[in-house]
C-alpha positions in Angstrom: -48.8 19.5 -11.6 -49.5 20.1 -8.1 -47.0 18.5 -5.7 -47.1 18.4 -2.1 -43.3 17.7 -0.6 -43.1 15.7 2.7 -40.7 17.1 4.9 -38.3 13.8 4.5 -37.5 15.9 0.5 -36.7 18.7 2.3 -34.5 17.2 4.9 -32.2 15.1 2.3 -31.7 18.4 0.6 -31.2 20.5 4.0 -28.8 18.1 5.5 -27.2 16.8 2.0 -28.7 13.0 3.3 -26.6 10.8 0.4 -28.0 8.9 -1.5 -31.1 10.5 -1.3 -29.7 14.1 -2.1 -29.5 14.6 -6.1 -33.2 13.4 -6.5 -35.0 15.2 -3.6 -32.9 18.5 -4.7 -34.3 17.7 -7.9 -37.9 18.3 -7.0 -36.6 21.4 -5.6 -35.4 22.6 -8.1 -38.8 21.7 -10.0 -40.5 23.9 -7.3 -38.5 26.7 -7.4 -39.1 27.5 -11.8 -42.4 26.6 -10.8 -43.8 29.3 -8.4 -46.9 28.1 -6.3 -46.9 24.6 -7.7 -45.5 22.9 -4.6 -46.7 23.0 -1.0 -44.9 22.2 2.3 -46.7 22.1 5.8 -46.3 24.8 8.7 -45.8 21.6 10.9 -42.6 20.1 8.7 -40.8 23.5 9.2 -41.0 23.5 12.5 -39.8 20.2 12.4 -37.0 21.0 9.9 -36.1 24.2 12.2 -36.2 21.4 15.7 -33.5 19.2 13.8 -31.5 21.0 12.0 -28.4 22.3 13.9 -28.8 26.5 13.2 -32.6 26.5 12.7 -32.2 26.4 9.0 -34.2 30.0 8.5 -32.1 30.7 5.4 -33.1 27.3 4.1 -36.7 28.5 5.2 -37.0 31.6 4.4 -35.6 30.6 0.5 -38.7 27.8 0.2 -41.7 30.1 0.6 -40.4 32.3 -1.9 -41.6 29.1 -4.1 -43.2 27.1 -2.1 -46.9 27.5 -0.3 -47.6 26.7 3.3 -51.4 26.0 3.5 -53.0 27.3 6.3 -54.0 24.2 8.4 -56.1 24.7 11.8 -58.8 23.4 13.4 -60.6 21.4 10.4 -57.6 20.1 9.0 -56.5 18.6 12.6 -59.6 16.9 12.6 -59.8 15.5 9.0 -56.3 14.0 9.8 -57.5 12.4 12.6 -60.4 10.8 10.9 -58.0 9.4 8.1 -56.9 7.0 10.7 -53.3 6.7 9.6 -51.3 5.2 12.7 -48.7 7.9 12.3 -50.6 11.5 13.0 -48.1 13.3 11.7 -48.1 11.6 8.5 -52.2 12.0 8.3 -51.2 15.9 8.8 -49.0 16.1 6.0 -51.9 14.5 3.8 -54.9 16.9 5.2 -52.3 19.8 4.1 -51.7 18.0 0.9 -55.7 18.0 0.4 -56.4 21.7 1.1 -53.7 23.0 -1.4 -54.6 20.5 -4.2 -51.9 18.3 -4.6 -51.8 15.7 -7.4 -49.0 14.0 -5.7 -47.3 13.9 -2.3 -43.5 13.5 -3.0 -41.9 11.2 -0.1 -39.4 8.1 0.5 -41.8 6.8 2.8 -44.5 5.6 0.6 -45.6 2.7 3.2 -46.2 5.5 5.5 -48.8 7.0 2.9 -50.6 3.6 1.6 -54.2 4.7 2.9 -53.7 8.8 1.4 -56.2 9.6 -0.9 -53.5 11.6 -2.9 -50.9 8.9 -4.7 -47.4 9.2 -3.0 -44.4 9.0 -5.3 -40.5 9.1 -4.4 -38.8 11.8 -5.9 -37.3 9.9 -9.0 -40.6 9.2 -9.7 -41.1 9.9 -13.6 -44.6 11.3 -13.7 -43.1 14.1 -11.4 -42.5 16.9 -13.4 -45.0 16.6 -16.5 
């Protein structure tokens, strides 16, 4: 399974957001004994890094040791911009999604993902891990 995690996961489990905390740091986990199968975007970092209150490098620096961080440019900006989504950054996160793969994209804000062509899930989701 190839799962891409929306930066909402990775702030629950950054910031210990309860009650959202035991399931997101669940698909970490997931991630982390499985090596290459889960993707973040360049873009969420840096967004992780913005709120978080020391820049969260160790948190960081710990996912790509699991996680991969497709390399989005030019092409990418534009095919999320033609998947009309009314939040950019959420049509971002998809076009990232799309060039590593992913089977899923892991988030609690499924109504922000309703026009992805990759199926969103919330991280309790059961056909997660299989």
């Amino acid at each position: 399974m190839r799962l891409f995690i929306d930066t909402d996961i990775l702030l629950d489990v950054l910031l210990g957001r309860a009650p959202h905390f035991d399931q997101s740091a669940q698909v970490l986990d997931w991630a982390e004994t499985h090596p290459g199968q889960c993707a973040v975007s360049w873009h969420g970092l840096a967004n992780i890094h913005y709120l978080s209150k020391d820049g969260a490098r160790g948190f960081i620096e710990e996912l790509t040791d699991f996680c991969v961080i497709p390399a989005t440019g030019t092409t990418e900006m534009k095919r999320a911009i033609e998947l009309g989504f009314g939040d950019l950054e959420d049509a971002m996160q998809v076009s990232a999604a799309l060039l590593f793969g992913a089977q899923l994209i892991v988030t609690r804000n499924l109504s922000d993902y309703k026009a992805s062509p990759i199926k969103a899930v919330p991280p309790g989701d059961p056909s997660l891990f299989l």
